[in-house]
Backbone as a printed PyTorch tensor [residue, N CA C, xyz], in Angstrom:
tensor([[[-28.2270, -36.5350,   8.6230],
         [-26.8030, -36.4830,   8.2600],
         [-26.2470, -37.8920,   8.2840]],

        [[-25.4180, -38.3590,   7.6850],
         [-24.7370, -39.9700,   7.3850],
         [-24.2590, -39.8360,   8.7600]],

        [[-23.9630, -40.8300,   8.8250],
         [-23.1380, -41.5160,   9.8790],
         [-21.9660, -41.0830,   9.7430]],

        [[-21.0810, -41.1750,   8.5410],
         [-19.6250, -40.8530,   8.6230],
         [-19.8980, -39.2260,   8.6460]],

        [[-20.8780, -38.5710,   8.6030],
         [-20.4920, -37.5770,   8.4910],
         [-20.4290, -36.7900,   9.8730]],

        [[-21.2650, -37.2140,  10.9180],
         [-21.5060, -37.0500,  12.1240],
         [-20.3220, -37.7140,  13.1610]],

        [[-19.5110, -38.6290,  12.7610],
         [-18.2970, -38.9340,  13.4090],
         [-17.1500, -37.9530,  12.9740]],

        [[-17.2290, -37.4630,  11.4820],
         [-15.8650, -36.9160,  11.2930],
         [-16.6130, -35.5480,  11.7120]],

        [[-17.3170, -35.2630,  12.1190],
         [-17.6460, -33.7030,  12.8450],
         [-17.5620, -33.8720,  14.2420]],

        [[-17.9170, -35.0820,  14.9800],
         [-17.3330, -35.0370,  16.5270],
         [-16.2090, -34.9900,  16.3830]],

        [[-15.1130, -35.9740,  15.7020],
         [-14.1050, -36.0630,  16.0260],
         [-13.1140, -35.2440,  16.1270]],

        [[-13.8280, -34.2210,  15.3570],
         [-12.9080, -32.9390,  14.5060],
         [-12.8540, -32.0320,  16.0540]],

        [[-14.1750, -32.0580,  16.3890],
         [-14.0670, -30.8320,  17.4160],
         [-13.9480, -31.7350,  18.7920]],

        [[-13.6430, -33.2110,  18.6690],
         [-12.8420, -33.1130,  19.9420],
         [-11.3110, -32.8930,  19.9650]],

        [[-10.5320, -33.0430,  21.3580],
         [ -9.3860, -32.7990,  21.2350],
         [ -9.0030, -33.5740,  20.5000]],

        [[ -7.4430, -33.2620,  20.4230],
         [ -6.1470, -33.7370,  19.5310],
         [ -6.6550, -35.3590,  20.1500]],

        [[ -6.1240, -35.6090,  21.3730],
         [ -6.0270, -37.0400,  21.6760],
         [ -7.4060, -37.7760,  21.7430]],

        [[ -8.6240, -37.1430,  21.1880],
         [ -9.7100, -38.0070,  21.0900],
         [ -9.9350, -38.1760,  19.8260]],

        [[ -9.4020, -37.6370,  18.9740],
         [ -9.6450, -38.3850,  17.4170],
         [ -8.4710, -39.0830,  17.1380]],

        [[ -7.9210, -39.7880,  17.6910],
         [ -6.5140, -40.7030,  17.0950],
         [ -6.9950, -42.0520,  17.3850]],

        [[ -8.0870, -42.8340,  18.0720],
         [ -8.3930, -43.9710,  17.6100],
         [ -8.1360, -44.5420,  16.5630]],

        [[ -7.6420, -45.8170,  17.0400],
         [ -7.8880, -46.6590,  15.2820],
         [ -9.3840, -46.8600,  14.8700]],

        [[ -9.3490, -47.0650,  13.8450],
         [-10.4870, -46.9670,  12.9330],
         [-11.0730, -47.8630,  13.3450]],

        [[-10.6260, -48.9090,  13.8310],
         [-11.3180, -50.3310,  13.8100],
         [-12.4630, -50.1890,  15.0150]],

        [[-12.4410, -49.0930,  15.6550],
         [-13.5030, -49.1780,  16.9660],
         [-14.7240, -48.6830,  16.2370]],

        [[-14.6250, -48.1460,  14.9810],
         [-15.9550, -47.6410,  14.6570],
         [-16.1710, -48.0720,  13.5760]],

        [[-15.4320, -48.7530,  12.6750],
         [-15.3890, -49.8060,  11.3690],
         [-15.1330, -50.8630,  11.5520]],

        [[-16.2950, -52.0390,  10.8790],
         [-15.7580, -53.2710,  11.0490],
         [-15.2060, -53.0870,   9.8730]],

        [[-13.4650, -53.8040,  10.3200],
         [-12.7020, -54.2740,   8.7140],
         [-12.6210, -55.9800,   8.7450]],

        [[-12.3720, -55.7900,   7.1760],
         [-12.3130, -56.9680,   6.9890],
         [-11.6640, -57.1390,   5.8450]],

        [[ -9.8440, -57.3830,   6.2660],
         [ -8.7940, -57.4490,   4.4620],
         [ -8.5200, -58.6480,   4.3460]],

        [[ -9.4000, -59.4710,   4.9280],
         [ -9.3410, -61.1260,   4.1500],
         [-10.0480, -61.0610,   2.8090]],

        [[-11.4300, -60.9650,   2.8950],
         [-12.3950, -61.4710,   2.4040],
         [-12.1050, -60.9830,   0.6640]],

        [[-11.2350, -60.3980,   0.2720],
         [-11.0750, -60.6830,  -1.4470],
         [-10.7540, -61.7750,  -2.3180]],

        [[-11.1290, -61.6060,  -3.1400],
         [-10.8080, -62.7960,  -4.0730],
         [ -9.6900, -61.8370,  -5.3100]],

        [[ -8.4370, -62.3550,  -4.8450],
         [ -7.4580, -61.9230,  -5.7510],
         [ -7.9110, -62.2890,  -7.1640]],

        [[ -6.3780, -61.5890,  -7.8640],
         [ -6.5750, -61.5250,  -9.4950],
         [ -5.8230, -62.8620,  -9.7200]],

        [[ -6.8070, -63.7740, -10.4920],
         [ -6.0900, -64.7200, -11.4410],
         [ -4.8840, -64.6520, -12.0680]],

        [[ -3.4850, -65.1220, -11.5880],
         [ -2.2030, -64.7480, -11.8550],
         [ -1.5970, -65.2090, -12.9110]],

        [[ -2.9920, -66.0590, -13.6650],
         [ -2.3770, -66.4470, -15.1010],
         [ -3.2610, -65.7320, -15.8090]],

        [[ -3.8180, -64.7890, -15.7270],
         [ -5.0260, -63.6290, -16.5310],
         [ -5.5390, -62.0890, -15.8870]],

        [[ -4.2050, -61.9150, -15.5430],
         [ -3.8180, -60.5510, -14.8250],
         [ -4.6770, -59.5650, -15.3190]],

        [[ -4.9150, -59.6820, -16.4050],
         [ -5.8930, -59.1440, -17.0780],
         [ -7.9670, -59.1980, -16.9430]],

        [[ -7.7200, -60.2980, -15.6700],
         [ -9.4280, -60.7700, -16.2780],
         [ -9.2890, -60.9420, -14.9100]],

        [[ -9.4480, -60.0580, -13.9070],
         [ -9.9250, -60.2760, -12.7090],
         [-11.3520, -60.9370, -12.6540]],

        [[-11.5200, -62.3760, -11.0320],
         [-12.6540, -63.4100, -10.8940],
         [-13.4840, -62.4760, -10.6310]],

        [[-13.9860, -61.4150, -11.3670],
         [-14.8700, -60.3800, -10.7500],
         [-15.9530, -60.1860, -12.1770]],

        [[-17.3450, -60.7730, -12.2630],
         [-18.2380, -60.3440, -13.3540],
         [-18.2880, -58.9100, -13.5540]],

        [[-18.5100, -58.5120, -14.8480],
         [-18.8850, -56.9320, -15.3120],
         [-20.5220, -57.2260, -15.1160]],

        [[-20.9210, -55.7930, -14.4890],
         [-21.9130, -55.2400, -13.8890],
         [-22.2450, -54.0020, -15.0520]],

        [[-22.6410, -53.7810, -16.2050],
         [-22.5320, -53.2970, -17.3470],
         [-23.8370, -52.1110, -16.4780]],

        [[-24.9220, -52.5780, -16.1150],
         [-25.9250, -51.9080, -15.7000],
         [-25.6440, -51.1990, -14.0400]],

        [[-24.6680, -51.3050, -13.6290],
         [-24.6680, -51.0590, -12.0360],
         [-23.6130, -50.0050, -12.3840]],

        [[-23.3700, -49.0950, -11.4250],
         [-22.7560, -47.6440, -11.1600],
         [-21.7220, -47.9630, -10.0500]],

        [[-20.2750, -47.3670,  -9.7670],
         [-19.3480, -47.5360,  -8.9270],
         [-20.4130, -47.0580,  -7.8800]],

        [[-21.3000, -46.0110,  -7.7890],
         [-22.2460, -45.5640,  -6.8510],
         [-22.5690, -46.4450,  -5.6440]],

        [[-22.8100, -47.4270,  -6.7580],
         [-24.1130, -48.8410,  -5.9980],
         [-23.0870, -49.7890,  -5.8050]],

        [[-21.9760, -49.8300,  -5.7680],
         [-21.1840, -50.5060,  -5.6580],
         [-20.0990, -50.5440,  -4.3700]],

        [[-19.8420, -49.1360,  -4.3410],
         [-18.7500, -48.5420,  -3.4230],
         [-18.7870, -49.1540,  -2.1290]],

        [[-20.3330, -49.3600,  -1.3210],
         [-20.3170, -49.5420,   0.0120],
         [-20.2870, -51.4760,   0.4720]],

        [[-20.4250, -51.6290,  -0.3730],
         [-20.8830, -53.1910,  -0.6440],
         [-19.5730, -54.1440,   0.2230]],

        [[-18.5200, -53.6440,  -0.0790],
         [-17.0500, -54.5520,   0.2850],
         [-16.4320, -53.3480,   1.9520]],

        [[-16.9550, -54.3510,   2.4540],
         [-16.3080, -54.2120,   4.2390],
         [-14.6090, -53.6630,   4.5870]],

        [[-13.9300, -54.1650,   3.0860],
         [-12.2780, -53.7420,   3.9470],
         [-12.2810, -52.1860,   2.8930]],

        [[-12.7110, -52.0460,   1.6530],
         [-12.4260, -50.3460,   2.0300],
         [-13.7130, -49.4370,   2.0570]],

        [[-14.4500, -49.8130,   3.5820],
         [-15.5570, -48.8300,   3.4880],
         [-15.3430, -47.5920,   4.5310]],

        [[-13.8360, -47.3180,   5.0210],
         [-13.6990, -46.4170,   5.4870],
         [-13.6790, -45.5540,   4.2800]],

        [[-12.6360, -45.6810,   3.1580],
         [-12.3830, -44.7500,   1.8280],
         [-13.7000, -44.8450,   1.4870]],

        [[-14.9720, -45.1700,   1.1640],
         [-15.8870, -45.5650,  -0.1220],
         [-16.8390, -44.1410,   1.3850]],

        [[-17.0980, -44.1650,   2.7570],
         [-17.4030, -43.0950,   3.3530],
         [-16.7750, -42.0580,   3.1700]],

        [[-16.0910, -41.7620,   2.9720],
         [-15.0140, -40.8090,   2.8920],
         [-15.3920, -39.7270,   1.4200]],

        [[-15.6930, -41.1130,   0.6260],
         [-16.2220, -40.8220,  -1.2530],
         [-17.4520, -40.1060,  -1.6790]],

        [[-18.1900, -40.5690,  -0.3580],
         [-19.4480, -40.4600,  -0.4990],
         [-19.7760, -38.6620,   0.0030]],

        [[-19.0180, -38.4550,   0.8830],
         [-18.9480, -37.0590,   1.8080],
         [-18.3730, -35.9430,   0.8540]],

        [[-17.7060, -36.6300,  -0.3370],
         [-17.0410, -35.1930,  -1.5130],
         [-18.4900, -35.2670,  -2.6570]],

        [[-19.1970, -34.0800,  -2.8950],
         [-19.8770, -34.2440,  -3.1600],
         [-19.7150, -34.1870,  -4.9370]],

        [[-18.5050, -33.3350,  -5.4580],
         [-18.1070, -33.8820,  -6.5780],
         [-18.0140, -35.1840,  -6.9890]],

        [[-17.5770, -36.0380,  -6.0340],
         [-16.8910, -37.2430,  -6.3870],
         [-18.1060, -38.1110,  -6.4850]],

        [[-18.9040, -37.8860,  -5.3370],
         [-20.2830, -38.4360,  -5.0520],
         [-20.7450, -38.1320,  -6.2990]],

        [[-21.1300, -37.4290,  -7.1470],
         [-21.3480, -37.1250,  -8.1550],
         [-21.3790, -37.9300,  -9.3510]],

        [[-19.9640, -37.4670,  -9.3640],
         [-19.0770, -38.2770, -11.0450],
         [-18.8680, -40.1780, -10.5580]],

        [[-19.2310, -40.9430,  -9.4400],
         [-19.5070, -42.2540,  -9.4390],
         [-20.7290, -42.2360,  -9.5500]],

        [[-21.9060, -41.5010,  -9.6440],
         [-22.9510, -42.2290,  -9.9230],
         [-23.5800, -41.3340, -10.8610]],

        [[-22.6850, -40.8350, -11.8900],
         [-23.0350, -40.4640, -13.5600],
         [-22.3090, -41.4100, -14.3790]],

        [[-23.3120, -42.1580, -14.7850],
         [-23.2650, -42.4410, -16.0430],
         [-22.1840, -43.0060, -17.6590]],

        [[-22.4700, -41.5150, -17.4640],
         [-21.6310, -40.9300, -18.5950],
         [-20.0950, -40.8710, -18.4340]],

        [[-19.5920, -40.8630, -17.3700],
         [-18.1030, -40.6990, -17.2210],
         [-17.8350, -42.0960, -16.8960]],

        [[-16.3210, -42.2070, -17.0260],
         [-15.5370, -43.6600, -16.5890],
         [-15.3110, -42.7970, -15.6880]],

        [[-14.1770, -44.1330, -14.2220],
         [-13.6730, -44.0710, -13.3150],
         [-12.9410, -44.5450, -12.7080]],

        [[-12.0540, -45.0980, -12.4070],
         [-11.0090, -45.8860, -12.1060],
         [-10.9370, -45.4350, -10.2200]],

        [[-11.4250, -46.2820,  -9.4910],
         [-11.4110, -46.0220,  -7.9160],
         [-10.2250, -46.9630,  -7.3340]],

        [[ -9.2130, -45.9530,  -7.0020],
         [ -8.1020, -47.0110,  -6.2000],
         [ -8.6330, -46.8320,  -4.6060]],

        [[ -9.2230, -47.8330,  -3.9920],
         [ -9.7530, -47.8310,  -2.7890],
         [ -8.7800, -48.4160,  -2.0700]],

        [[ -7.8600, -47.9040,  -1.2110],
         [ -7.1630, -47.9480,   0.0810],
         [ -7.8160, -48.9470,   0.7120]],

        [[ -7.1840, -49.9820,   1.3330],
         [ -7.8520, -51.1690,   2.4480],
         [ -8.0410, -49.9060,   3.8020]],

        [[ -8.6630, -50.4680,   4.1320],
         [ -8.5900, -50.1290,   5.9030],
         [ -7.5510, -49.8640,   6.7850]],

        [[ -7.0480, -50.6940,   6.6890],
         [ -5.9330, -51.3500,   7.0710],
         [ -5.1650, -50.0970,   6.9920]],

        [[ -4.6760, -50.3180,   5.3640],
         [ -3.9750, -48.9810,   4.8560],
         [ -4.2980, -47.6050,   5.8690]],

        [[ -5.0970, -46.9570,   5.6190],
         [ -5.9470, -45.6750,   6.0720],
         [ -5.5530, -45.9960,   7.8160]],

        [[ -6.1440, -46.8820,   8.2870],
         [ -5.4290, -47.2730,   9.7150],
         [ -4.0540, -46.6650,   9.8730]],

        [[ -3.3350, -47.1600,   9.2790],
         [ -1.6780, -47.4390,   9.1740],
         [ -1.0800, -46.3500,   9.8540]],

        [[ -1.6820, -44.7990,   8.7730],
         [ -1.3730, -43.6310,   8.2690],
         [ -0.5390, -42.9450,   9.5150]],

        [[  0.1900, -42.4200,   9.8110],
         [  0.6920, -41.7230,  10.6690],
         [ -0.1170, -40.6690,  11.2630]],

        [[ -1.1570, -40.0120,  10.2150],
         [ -2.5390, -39.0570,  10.4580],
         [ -3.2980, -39.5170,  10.0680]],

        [[ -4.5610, -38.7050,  10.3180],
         [ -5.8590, -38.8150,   9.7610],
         [ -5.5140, -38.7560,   8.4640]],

        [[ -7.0710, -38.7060,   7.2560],
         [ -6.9090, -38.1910,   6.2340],
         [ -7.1130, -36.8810,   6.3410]],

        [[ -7.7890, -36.5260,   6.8590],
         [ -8.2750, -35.2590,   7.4370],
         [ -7.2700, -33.9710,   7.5280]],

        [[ -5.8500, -34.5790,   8.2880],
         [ -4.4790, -34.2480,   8.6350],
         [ -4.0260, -33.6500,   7.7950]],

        [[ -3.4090, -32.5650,   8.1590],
         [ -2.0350, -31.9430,   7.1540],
         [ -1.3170, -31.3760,   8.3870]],

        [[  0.0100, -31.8980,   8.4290],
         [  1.2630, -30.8690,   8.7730],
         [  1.0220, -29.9880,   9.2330]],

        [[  0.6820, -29.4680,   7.4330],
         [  1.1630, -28.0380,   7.3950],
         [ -0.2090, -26.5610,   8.1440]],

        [[ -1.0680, -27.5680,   8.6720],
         [ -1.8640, -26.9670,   9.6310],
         [ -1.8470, -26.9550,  10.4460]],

        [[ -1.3950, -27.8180,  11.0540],
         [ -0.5770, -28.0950,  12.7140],
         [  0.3440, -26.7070,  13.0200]],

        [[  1.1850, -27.2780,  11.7110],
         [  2.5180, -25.5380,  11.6380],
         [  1.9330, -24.5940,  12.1790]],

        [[  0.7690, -24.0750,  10.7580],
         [  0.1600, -22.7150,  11.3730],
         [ -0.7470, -22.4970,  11.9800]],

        [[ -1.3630, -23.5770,  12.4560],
         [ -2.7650, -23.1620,  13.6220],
         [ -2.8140, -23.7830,  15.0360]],

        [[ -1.7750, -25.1910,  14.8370],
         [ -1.1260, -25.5190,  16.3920],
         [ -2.2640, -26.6490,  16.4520]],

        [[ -2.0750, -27.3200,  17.7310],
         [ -2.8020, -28.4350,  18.0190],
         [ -4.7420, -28.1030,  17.6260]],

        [[ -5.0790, -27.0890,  17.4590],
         [ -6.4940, -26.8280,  17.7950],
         [ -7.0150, -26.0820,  15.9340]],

        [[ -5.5370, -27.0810,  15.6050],
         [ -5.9660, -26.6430,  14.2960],
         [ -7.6180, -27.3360,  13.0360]],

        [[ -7.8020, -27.9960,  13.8670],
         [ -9.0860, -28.9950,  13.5930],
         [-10.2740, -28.0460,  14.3420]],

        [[-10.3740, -27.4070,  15.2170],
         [-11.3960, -26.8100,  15.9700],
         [-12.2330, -26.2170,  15.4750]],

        [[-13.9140, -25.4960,  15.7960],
         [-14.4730, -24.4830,  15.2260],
         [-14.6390, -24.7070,  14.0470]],

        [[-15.3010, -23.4620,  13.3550],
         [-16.2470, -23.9760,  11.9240],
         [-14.9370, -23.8000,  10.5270]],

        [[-13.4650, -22.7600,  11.1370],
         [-12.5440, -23.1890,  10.5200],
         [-11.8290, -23.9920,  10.5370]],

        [[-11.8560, -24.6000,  11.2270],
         [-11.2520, -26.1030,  11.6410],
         [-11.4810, -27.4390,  10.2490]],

        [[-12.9530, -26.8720,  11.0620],
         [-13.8700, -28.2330,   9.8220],
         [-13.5720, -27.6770,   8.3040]],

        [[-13.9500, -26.8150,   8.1710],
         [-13.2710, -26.7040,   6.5920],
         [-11.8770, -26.9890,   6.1970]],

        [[-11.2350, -26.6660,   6.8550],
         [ -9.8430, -27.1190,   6.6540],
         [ -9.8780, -28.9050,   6.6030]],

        [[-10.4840, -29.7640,   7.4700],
         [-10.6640, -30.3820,   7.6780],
         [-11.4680, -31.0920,   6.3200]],

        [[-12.8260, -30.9570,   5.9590],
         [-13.2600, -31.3520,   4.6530],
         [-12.4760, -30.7160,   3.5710]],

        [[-11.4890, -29.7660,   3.7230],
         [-10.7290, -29.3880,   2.0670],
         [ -9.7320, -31.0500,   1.9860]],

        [[ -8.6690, -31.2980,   3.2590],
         [ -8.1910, -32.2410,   3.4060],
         [ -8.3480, -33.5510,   2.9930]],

        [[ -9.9360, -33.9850,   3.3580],
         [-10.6580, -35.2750,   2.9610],
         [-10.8670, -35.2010,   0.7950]],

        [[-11.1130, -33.8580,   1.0820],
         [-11.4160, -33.7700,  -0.6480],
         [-10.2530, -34.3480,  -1.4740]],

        [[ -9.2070, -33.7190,  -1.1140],
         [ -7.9710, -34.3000,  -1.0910],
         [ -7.5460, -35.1700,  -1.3800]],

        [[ -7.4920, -36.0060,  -0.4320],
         [ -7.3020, -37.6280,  -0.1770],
         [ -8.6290, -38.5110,  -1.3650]],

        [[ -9.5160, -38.2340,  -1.3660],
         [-10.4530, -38.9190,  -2.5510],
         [-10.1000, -38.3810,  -3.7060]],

        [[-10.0460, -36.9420,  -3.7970],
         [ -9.4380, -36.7600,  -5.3390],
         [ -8.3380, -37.2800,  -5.5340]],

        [[ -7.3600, -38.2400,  -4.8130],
         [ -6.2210, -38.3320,  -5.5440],
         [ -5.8570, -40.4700,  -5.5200]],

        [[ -7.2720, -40.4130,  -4.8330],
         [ -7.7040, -42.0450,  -5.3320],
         [ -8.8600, -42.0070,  -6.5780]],

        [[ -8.7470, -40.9310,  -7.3490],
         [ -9.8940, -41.3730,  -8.3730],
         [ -9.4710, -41.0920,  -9.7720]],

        [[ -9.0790, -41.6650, -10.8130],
         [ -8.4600, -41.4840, -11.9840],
         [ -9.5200, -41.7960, -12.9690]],

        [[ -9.5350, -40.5310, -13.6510],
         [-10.8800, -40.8430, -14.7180],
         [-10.4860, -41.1530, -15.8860]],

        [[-10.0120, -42.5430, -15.7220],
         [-10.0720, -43.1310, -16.8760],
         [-10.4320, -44.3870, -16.8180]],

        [[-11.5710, -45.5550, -17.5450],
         [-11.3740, -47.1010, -17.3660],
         [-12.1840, -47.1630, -18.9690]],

        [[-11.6220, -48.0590, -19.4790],
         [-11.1230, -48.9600, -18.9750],
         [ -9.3940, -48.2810, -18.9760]],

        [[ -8.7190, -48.5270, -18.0450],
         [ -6.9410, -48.3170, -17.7810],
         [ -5.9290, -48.8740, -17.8170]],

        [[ -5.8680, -49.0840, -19.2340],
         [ -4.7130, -49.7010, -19.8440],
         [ -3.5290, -49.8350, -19.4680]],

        [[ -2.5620, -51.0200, -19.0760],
         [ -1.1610, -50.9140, -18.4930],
         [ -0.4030, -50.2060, -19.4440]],

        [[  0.5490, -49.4400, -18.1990],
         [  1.2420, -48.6570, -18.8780],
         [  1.0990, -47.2270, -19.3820]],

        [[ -0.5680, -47.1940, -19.2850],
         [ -1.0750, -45.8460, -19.6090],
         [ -1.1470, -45.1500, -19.0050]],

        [[ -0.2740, -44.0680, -18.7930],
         [ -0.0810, -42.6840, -18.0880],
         [ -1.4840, -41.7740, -18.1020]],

        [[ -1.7090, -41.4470, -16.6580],
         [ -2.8080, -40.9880, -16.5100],
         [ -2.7090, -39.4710, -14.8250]],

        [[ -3.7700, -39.1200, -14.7520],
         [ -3.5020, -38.2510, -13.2950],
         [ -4.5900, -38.2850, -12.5090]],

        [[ -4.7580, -38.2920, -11.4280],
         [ -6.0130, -38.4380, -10.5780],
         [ -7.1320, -37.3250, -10.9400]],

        [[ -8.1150, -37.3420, -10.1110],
         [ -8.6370, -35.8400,  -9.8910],
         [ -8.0940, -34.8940,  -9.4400]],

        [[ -6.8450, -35.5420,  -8.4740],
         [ -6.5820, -33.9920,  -7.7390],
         [ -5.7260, -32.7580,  -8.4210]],

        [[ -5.8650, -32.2590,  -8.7640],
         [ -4.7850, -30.6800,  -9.3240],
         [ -3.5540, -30.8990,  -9.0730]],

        [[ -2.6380, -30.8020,  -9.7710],
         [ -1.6310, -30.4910, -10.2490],
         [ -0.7560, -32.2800,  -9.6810]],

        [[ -1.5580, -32.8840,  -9.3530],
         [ -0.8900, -34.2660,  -9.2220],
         [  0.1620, -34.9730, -10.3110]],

        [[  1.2320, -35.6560,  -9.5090],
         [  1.4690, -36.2730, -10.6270],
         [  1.3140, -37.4270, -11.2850]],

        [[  2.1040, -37.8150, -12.4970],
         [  1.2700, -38.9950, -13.2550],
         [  1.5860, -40.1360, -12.7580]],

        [[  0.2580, -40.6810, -12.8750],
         [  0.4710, -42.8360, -12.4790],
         [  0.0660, -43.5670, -13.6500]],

        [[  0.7610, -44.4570, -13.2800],
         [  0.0840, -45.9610, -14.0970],
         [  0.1770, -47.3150, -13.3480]],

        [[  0.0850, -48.0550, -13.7960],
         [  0.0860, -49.3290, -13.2570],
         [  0.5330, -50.1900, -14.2370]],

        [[  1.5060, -51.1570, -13.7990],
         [  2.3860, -52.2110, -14.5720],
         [  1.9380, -53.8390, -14.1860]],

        [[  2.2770, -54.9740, -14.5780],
         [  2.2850, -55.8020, -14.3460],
         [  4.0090, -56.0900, -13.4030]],

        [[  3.9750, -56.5640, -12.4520],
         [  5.4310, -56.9340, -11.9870],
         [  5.2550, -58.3500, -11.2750]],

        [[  5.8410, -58.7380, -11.6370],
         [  6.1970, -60.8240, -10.2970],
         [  4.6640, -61.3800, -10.6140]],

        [[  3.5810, -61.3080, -11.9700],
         [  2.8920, -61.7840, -11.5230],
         [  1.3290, -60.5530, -10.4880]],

        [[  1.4810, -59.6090, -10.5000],
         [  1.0670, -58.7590,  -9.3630],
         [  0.7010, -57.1400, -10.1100]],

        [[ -0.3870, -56.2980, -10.0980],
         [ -0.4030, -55.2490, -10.7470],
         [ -0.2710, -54.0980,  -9.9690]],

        [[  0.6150, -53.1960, -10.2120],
         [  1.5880, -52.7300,  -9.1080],
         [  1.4030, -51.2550,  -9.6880]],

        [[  0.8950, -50.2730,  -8.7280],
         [  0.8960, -48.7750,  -9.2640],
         [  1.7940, -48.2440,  -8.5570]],

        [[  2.3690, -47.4890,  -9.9250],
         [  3.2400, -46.8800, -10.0150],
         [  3.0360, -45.2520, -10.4140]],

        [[  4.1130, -44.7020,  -9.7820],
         [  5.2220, -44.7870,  -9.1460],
         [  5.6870, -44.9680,  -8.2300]],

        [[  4.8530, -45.1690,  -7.2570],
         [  4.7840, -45.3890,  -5.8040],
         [  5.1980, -47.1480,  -5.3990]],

        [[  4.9670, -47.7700,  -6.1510],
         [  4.8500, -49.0260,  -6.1670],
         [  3.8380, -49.8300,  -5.3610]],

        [[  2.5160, -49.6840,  -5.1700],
         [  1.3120, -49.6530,  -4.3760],
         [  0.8910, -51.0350,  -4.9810]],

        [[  0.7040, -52.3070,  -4.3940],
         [  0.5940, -53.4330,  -5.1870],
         [ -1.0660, -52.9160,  -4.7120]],

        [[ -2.1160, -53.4810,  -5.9540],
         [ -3.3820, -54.0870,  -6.8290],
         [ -3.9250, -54.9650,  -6.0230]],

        [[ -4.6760, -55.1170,  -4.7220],
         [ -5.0290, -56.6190,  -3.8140],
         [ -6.0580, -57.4800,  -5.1750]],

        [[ -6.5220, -56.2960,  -5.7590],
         [ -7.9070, -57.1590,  -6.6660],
         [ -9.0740, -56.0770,  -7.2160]],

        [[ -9.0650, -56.5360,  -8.6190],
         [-10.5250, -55.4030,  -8.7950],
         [-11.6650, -56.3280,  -8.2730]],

        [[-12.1540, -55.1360,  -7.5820],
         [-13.4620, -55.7140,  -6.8920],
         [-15.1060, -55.5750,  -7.8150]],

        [[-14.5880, -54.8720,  -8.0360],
         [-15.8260, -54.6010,  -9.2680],
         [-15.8840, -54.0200, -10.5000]],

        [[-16.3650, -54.4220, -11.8750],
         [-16.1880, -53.9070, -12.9170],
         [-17.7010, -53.6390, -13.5410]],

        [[-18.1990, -52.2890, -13.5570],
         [-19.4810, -51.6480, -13.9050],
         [-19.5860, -50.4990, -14.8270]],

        [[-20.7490, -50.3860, -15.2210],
         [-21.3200, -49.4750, -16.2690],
         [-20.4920, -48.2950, -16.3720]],

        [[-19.5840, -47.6590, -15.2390],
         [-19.0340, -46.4440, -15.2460],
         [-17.6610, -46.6490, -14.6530]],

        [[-17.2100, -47.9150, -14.2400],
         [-15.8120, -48.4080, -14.5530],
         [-15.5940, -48.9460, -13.6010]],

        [[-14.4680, -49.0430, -12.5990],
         [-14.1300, -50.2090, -11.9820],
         [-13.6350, -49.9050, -10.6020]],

        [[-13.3760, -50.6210,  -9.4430],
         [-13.0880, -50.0250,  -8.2760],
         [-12.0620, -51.1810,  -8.1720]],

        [[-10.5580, -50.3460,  -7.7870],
         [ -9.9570, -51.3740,  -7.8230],
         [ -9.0640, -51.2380,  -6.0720]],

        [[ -9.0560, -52.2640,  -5.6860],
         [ -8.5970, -52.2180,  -3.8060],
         [ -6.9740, -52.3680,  -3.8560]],

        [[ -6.7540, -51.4200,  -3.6280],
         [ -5.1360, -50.9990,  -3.1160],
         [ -4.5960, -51.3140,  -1.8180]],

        [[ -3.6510, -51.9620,  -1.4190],
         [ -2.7410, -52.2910,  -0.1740],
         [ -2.3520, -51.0880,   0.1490]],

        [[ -1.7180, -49.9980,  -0.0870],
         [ -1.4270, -48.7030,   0.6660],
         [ -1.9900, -47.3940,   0.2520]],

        [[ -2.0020, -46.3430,   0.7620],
         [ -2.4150, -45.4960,   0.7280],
         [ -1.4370, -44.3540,  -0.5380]],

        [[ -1.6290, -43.7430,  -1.2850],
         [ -0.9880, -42.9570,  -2.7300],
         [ -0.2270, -42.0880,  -1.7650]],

        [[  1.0670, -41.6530,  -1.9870],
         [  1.2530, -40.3120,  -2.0170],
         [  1.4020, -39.7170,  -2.7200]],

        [[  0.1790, -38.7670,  -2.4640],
         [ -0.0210, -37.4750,  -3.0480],
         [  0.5610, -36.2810,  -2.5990]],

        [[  1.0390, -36.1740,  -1.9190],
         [  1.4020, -34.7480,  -1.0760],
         [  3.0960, -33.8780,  -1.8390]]])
């Protein structure tokens, strides 16, 4: 079993107050190490196309969002459609940082707390509730479309989401509607591009 997958199954079935660590005790981050977008070619991120390489082979490679790119790897749809081929993909990968930030897990909903109370993570319904959650949160960082034209209205994977795009603003490529500034595409490959986001989407 992966590694991330064996932490988000302890964590799940320990208590409430043993899965609220920050991330950073079990991830090294690291939201220095990008090389931003050229602000006179907003368009041509310092990042070579990888024409032969897959977001697949790509995902785990960059240290500040390899909490999200574990996370990617554990939906097995998603796991999927990054390392076919045939489809584009547009990956808005959350920093660390971001995912840190969060007031919850990704894991988290509310509205399970509401109806199942603190021990709503527990047991083998727990965990499902728990991986529907994570599915969640990756379907609604993955937009199948690249290449993704500014301005071009588009919707994630997740169901019934609503529409984004991304604009140019100050110099800076800024998704919208949320206003989620662009740190840098990190990679541009055979099945499209992974691009590292400063905050986390709301989707909810």
């Amino acid at each position: 079993m992966r590694f991330l997958s064996t932490y988000i199954l302890f964590m799940l079935t320990a208590p409430t107050s043993a899965y609220r660590p920050s991330f950073d005790k079990f991830f090294a981050l690291d939201t220095d190490s990008q090389i931003p977008l050229d602000p006179t070619m907003p368009d041509k991120p310092q990042t070579l196309s990888q024409p032969g390489v897959l977001i697949s082979d790509v995902m785990g490679r960059d240290r500040s969002i390899n909490v999200f790119a574990g996370f990617a790897r554990d939906v097995e749809a998603v796991a999927s459609r990054l390392d076919d081929s045939s489809v584009n993909s547009t990956v808005l990968a959350p920093l660390n940082s971001a995912i840190d930030k969060l007031p919850g897990k990704p894991w988290e909903d509310q509205n399970d707390y509401n109806d199942f109370g603190a021990t709503a993570y527990n047991g083998d319904d727990g965990q499902e509730r728990a991986r529907r959650n994570i599915k969640r949160f990756v379907q609604a960082h993955i937009v199948p479309t690249s290449p993704w034209k500014e301005n071009e209205r588009s919707r994630s994977l997740l169901d019934g989401d609503k529409e984004i795009w991304w604009e140019m603003k100050d110099g800076a490529m800024m998704l919208q509607p949320d206003g989620i500034e662009v740190q840098n595409i990190a990679s541009k490959v055979g099945n499209g591009e992974v691009w590292i986001i400063k905050s986390v989407r709301n989707y909810t």
